[in-house]
C-alpha positions in Angstrom: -14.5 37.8 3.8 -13.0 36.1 1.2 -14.5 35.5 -2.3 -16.1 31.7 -2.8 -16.7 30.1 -5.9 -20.0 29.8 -7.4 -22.1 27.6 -6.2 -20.1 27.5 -2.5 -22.0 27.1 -0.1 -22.3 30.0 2.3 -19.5 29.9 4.7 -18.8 33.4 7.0 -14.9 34.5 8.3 -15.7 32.5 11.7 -16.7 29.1 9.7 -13.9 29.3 7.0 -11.3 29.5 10.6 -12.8 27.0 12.1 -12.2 24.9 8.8 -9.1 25.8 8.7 -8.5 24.7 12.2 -10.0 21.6 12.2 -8.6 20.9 9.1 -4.8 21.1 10.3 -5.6 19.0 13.9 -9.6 17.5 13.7 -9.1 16.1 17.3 -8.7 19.5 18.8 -11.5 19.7 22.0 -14.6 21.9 21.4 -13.0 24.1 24.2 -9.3 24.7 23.1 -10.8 25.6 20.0 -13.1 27.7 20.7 -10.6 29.4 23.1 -8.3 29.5 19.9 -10.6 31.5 17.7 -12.3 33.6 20.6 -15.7 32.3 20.6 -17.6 30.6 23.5 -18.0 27.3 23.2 -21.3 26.8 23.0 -21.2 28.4 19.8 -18.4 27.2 19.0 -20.3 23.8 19.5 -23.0 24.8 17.5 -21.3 25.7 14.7 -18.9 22.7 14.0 -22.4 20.9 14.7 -24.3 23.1 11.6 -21.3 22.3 9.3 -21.1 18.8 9.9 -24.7 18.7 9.3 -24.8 20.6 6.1 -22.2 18.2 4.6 -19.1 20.7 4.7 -17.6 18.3 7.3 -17.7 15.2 5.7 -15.8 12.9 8.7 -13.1 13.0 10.8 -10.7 10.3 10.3 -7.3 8.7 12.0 -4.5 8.8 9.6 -2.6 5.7 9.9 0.9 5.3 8.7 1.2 2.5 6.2 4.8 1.5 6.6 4.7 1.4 10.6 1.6 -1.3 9.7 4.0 -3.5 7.7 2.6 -1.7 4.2 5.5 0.0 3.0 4.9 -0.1 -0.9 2.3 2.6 -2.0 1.3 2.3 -5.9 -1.0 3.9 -8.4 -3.0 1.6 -10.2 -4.5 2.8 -13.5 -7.3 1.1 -14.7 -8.8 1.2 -18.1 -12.6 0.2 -19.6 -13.7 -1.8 -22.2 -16.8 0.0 -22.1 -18.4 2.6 -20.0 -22.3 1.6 -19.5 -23.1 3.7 -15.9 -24.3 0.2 -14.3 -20.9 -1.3 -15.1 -18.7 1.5 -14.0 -20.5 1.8 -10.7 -20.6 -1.7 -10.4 -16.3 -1.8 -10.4 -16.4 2.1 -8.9 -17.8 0.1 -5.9 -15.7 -2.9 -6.1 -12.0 -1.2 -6.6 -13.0 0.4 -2.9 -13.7 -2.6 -1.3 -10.3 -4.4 -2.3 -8.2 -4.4 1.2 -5.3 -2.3 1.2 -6.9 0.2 -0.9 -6.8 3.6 0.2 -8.3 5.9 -2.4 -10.3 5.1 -5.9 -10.4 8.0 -8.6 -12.7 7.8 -11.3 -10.8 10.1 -13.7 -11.4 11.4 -17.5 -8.5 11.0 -19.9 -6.8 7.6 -21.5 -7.5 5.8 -18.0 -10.9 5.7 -16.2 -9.7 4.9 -12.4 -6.9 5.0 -10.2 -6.4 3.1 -7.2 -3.7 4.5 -4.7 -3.1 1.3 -2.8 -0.8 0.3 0.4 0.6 -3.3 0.7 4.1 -5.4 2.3 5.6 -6.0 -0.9 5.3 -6.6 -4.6 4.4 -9.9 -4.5 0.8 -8.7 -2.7 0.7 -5.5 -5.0 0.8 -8.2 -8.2 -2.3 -10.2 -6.2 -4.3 -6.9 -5.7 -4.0 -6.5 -9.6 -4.7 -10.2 -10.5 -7.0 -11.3 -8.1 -9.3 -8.1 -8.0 -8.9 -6.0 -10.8 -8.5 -8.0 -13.7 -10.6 -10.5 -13.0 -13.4 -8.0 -13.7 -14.7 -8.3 -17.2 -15.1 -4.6 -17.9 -11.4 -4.2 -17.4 -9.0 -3.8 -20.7 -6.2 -3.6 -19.0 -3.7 -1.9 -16.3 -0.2 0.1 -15.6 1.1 0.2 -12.4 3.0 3.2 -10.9 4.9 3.0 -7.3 4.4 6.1 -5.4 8.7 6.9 -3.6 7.4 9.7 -1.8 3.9 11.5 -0.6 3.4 14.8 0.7 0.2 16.8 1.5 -0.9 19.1 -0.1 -1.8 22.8 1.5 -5.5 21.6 1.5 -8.5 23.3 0.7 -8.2 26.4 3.2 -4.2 26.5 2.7 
């Protein structure tokens, strides 16, 4: 068995595969899977089930490609505070993710304090996204926007 971190929660050889499986295709049936890693699939079943319920599955989610959806541009938005009172930061934390065509919100340590990957047609809607959602907010000093040429995926966490 491989070492884990501290504080990991307890995960055997059979739950870190079946991670890693369901990790590279999550739509994969109960049954090819379990053929896959040689267990029957009732416990196969029951195992996927305990990790979803002890949070190590978090979701399974369609990954939708941008440009085929007429959302070409991808951008980093950095995003920096005036202040940084908890109710305030949650308060935009919450807000940033609820802007359309955003796909990801970081809140990050260092000389910015989010950044907000978004996908949109063109930069005439990535300069709305900035001035008619982010800005606007009165915690917000200021912004830099970065366009993304290329993403890859990383290796992941069982990689």
């Amino acid at each position: 068995m491989k070492p884990q971190p501290p504080g990991a929660a307890a995960l055997d050889e059979t739950d870190l595969q079946l991670l890693a499986e369901l990790s590279i295709r999550a739509d994969i049936t109960n049954k090819a899977l379990a053929q896959r890693l040689g267990l029957a699939e009732s416990t196969c079943a029951h195992r996927v089930r305990a990790l979803r319920d002890r949070g190590i599955i978090r979701d399974t989610r369609v990954r939708l490609d941008e440009a085929a959806l007429g959302l070409p541009l991808q951008a980093i938005i950095k995003v920096r505070l005036i202040n940084h009172t908890g109710a305030k930061v949650n308060e935009l934390f919450d807000a940033l993710a609820e802007i359309p065509r955003v796909l990801q919100v970081f809140h990050v340590a260092g000389v910015d304090d989010f950044l907000v990957h978004v996908a949109v047609a063109d930069a005439a809607a990535l300069r709305d996204i900035v001035l008619e959602h982010i800005t606007v907010h009165p915690v917000v000093r200021g912004t830099e926007t970065q366009l993304v040429f290329e993403l890859r995926d990383g290796r992941g966490l069982l990689g």
